[in-house]
C-alpha positions in Angstrom: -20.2 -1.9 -3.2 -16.7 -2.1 -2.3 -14.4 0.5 -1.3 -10.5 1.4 -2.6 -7.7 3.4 -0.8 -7.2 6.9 -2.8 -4.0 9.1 -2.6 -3.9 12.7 -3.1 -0.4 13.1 -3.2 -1.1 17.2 -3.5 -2.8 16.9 -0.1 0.2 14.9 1.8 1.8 17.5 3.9 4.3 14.7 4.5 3.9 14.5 8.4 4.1 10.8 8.1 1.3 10.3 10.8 -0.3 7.6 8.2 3.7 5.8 8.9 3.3 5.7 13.0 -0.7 4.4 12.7 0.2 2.0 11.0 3.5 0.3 12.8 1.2 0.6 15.7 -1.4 -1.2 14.5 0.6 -3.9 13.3 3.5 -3.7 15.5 2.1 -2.2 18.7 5.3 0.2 18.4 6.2 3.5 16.5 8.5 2.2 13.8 8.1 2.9 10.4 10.0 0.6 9.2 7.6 -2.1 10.9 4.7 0.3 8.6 2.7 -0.9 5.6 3.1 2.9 3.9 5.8 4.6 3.2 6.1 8.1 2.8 8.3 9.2 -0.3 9.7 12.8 -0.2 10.9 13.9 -3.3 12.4 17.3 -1.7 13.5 18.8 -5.7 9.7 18.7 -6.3 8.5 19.4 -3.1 6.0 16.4 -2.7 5.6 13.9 -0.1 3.8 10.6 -1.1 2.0 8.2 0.7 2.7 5.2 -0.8 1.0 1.5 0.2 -0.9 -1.7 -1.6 -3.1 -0.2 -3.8 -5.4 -3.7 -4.1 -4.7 -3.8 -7.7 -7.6 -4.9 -9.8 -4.6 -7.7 -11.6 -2.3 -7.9 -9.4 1.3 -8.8 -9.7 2.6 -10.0 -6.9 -0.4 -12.6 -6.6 0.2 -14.1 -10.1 3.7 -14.7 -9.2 3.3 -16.1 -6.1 4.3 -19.9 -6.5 2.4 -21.0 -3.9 -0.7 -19.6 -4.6 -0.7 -17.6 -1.0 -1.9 -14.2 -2.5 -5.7 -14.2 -2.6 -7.9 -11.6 -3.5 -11.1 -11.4 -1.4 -14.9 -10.9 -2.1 -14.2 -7.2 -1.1 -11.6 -6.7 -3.4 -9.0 -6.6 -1.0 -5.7 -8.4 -1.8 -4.1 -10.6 1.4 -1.1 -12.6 2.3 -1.9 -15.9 3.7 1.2 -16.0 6.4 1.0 -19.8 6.6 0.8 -20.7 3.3 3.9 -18.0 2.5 7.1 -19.6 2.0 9.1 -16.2 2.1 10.4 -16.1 -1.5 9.8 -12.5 -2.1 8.6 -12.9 -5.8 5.4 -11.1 -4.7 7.8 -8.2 -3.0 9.9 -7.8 -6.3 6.7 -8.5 -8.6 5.2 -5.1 -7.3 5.9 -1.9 -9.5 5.0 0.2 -6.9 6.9 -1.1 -4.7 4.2 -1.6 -1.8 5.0 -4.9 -0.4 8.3 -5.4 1.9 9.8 -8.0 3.7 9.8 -7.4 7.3 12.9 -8.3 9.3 10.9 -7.9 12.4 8.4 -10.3 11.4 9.8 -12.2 9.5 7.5 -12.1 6.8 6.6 -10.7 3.6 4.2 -7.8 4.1 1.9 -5.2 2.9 -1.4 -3.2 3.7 -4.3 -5.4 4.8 -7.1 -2.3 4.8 -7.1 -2.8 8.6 -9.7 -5.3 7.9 -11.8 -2.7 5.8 -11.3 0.4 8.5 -7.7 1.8 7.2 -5.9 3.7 10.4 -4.2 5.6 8.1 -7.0 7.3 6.3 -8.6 8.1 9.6 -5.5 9.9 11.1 -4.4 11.4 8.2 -4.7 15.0 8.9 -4.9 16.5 5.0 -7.1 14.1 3.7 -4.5 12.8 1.1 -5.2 9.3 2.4 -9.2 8.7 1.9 -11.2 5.0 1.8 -14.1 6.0 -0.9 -16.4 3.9 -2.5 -15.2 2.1 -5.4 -16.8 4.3 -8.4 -15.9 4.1 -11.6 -14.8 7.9 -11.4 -12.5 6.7 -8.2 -11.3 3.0 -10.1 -10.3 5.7 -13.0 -8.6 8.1 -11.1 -6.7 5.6 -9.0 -5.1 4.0 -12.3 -4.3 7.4 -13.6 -2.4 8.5 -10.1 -0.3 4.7 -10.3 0.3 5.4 -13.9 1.7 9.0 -13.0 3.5 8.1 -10.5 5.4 5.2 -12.7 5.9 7.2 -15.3 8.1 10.3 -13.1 9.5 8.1 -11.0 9.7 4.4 -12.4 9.5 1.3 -10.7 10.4 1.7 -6.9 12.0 -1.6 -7.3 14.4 -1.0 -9.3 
């Protein structure tokens, strides 16, 4: 069975520890802006959110990818071929959550991988708001409530 990245945006005590895993991982260097989460504090309600590629079961940025360089694999997880990427952004502007970027430092258009299925972020998150859980239907159902949620108070982060 496969597994899906949960957020528990109640749980994020907005330390941003998922932010530094990450750009190290990727980056070998503490940058969030070389990160494939963001956290976004919304101070006026008090909540921090983690906020990364959810591996959508349809997702947008891969059907508007004109070269066909978004792929979802076996596991469910959805990749970025960098060699077949031409750097349009369509994918990056596609995405109503916002989760994929287009790194300056790189040079390239990207987003969370899953660590190649053992995220960094969900094991040095220290609340537990980030978790890597077994894709139940209970889980599939609860992640598509949280996106809807979040869309519906705060609209499209590309906008």
């Amino acid at each position: 069975m496969s597994k899906i990245l949960t957020i528990s945006p109640d749980k994020c005590i907005g330390c941003r520890s998922c932010e530094l895993i990450c750009s190290f991982g990727k980056m070998q260097a503490f940058n969030p802006k070389s990160s494939r989460v963001s956290v976004l504090a919304f101070e006026d309600m008090a909540v921090s959110v983690p906020i990364m590629c959810m591996q959508c079961e349809d997702p947008s940025c891969m059907k508007v990818c004109p070269v066909s360089a978004i792929t979802r694999t076996i596991d469910g997880t959805v990749l970025i071929d960098d060699d077949r990427c031409i750097g349009c952004k369509m994918c990056v502007s596609a995405c109503p959550l916002g989760n994929i970027s287009f790194s300056t430092a790189e040079g390239k258009v990207v987003k969370c991988d899953l660590c190649g299925g053992e995220p960094k972020c969900v094991e040095y998150c220290p609340s537990g708001a980030i978790q890597y859980k077994e894709a139940t239907p209970s889980n599939l159902s609860r992640k598509k409530l949280i996106a809807e949620r979040f869309k519906e108070l705060f609209g499209e982060v590309n906008q």
